[in-house]
One Martini backbone bead per residue (centre of mass of N, CA, C, O) as a GRO file, in nm:
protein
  190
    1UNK     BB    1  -2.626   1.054   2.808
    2UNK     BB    2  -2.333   0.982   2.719
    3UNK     BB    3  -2.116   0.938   2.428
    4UNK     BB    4  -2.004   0.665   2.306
    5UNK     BB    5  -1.684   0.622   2.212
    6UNK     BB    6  -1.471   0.479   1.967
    7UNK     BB    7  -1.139   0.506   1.920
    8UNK     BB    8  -1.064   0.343   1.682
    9UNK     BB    9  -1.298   0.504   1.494
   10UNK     BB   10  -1.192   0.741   1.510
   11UNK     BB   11  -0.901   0.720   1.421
   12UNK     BB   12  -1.012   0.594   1.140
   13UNK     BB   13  -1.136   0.860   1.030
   14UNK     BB   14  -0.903   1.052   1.061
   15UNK     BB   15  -0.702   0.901   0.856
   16UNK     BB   16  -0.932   0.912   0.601
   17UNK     BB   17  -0.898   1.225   0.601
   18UNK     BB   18  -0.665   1.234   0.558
   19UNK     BB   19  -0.601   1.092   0.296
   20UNK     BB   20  -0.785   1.278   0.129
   21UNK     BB   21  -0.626   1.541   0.145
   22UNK     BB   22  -0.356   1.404   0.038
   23UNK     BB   23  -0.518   1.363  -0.286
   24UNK     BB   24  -0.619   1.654  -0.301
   25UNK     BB   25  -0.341   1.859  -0.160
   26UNK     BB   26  -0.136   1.703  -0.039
   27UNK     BB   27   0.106   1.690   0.249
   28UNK     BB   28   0.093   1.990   0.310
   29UNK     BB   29  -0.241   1.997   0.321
   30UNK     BB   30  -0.238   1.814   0.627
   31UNK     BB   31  -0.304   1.957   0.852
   32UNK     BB   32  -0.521   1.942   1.133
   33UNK     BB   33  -0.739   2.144   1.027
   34UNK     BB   34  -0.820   1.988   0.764
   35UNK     BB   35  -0.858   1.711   0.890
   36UNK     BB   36  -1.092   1.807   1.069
   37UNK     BB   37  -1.262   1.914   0.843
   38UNK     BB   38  -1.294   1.617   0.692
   39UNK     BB   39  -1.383   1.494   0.962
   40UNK     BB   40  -1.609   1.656   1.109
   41UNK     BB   41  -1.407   1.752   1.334
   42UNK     BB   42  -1.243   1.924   1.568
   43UNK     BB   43  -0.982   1.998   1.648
   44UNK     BB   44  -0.977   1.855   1.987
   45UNK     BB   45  -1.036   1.587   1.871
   46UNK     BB   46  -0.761   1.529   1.749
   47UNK     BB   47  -0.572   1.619   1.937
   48UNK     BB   48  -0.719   1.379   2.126
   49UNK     BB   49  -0.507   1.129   1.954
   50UNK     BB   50  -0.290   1.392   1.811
   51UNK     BB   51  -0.052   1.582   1.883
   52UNK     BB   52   0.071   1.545   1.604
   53UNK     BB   53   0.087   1.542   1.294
   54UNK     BB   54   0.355   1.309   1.301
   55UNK     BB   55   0.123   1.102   1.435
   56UNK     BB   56  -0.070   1.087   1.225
   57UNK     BB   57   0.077   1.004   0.958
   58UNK     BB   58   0.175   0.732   1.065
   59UNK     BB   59  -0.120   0.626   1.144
   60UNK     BB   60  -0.211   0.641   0.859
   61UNK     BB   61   0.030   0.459   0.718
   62UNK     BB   62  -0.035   0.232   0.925
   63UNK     BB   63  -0.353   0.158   0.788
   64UNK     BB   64  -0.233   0.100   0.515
   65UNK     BB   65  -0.026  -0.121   0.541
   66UNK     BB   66  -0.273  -0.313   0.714
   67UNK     BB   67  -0.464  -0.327   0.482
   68UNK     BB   68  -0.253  -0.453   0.250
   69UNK     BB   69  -0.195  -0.704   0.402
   70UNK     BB   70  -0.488  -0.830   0.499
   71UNK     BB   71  -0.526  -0.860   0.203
   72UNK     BB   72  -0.311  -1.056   0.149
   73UNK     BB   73  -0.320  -1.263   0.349
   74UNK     BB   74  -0.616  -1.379   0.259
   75UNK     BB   75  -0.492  -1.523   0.029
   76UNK     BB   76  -0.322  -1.751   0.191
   77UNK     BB   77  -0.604  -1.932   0.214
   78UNK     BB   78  -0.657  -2.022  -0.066
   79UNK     BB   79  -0.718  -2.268  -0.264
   80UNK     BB   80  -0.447  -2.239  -0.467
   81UNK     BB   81  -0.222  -2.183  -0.655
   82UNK     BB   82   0.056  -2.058  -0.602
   83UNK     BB   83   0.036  -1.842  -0.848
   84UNK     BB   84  -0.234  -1.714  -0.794
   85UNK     BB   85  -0.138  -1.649  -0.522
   86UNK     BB   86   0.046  -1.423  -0.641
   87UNK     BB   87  -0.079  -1.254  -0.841
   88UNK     BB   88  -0.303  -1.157  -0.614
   89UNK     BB   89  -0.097  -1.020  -0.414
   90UNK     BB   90  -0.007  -0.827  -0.578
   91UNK     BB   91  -0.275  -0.682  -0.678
   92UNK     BB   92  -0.255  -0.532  -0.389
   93UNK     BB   93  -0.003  -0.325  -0.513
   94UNK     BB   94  -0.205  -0.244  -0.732
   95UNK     BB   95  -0.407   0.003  -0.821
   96UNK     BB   96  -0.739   0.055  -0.806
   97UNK     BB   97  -0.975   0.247  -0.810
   98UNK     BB   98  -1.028   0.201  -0.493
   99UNK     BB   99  -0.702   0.244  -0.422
  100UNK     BB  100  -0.557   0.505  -0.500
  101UNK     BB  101  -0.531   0.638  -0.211
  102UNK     BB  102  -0.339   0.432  -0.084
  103UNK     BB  103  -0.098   0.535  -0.331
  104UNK     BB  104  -0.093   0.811  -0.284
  105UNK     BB  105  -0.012   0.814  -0.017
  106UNK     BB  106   0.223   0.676   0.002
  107UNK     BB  107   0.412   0.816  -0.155
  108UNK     BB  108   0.407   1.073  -0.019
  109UNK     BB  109   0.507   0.967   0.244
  110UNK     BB  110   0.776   0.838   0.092
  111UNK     BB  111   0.895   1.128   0.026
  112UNK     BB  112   0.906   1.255   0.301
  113UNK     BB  113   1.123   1.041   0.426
  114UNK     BB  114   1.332   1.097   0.226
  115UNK     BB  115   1.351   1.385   0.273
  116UNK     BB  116   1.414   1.315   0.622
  117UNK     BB  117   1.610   1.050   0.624
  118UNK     BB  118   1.349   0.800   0.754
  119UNK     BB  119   1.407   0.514   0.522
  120UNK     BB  120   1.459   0.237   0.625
  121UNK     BB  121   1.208   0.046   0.424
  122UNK     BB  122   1.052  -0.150   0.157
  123UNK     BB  123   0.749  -0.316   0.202
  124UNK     BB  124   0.744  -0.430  -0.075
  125UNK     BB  125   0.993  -0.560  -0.109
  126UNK     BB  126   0.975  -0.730   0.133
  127UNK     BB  127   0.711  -0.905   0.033
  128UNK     BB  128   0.862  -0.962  -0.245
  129UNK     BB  129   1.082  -1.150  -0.094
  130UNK     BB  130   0.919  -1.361   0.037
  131UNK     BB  131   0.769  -1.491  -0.184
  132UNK     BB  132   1.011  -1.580  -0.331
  133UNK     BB  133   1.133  -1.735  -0.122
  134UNK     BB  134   0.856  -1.905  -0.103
  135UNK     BB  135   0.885  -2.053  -0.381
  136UNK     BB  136   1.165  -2.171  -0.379
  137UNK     BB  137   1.150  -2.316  -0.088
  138UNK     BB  138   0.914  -2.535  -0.234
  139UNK     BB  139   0.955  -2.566  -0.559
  140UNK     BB  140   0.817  -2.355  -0.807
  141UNK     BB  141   1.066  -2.247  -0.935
  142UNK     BB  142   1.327  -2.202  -1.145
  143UNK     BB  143   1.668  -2.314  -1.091
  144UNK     BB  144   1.831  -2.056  -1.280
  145UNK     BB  145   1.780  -1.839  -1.110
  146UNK     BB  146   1.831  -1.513  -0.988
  147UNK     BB  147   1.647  -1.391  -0.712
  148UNK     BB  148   1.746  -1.110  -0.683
  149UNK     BB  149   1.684  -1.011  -0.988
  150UNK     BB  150   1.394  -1.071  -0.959
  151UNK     BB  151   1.284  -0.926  -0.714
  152UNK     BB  152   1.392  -0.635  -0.846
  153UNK     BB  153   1.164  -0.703  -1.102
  154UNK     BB  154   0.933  -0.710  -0.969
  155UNK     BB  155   0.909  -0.458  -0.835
  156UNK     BB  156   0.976  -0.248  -1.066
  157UNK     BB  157   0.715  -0.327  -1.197
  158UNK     BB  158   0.486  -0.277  -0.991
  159UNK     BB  159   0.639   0.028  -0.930
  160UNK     BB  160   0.530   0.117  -1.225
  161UNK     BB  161   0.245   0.040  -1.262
  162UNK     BB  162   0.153   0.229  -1.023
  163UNK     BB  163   0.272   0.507  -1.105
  164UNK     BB  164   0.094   0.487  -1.389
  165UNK     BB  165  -0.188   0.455  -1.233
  166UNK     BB  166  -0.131   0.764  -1.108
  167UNK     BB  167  -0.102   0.939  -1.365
  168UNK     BB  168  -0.284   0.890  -1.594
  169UNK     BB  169  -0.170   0.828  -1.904
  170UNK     BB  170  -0.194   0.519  -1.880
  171UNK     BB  171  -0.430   0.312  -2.000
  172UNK     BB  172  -0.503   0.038  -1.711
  173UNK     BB  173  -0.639  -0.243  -1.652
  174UNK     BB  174  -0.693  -0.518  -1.456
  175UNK     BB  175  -0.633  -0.695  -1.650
  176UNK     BB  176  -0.362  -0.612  -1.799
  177UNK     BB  177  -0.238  -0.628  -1.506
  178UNK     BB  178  -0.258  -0.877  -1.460
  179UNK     BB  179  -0.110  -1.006  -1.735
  180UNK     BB  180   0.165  -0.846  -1.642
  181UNK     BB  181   0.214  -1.074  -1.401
  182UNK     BB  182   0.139  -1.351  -1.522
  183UNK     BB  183   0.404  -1.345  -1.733
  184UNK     BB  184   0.635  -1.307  -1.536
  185UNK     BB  185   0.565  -1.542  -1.366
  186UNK     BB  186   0.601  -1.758  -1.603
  187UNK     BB  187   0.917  -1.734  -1.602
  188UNK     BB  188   0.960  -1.851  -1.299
  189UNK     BB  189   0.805  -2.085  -1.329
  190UNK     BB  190   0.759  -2.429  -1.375
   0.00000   0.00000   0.00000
């Protein structure tokens, strides 16, 4: 009886084993044969459902997306304060130890897009321009607030803690990011 295979199960495997090969090699060193052999399977396994590289790394890239937005949308489920709920969403956005891998992709991904000049939004400022816009349109925020320049200091802030904490120069734990997180958001809300 032949081997019944799960095609979605096998393609986050091949993006699984891209994401290693990126965190270990950089982009250059994510070939399809590179990949192939961290996910342990054949080249032609791999080429059967990625005909390119740059087919697999899009797809690589759009599984990290996918999975930190269905964690961020996760938070706005909870009864929780509105205030908490933005802290919580932030910090799916700063690598925690489990996480630093799809920090390393990402960058690596976006430093490749922006030198193809293929760069065309950042998903992270979309996001926290939507939590701001809509806190501020529920009437969370305060009123005297420059709301786009809040947006862009709230960016800068966790774009700046990613990082640092992948640099790893810089020690800071969950908590103290939690904390410098919640502090900024202090200044923001009512």
């Amino acid at each position: 009886m032949p081997k019944i295979v799960d095609h979605e199960e096998r393609k986050a495997l091949i993006a699984k084993a891209t994401w290693n090969v990126i965190a270990r090699d950089g982009l250059e060193g994510a070939s399809v044969r590179s990949i192939a052999k961290e996910a342990n399977l054949s080249l032609g396994a791999v080429r059967h459902y990625f005909n390119t590289q740059e087919e697999l790394l899009e797809f690589a890239m759009q599984l990290v997306e996918e999975q930190v937005i269905e964690r961020i949308m996760e938070h706005t489920k909870n009864p929780l304060p509105p205030k908490q709920i933005a802290i919580n969403m932030l910090m799916e956005l700063v690598p925690s130890d489990e996480r630093v891998i799809e920090m390393q992709v990402w960058l690596e991904y976006t430093s490749y897009k922006l030198r193809k000049k293929e760069l065309k939004d950042d998903p992270v400022y979309q996001g926290i321009s939507l939590m701001i816009n809509k806190l501020n349109e529920g009437g969370f925020l305060k009123e005297d607030l420059h709301i786009e320049e809040e947006i862009i200091h709230l960016h800068a802030l966790i774009d700046g803690l990613a990082l640092h904490i992948l640099m790893g120069l810089v020690k800071i734990g969950k908590d103290r990011i939690q904390a410098l997180i919640e502090r900024e958001l202090d200044r923001l809300f009512k």
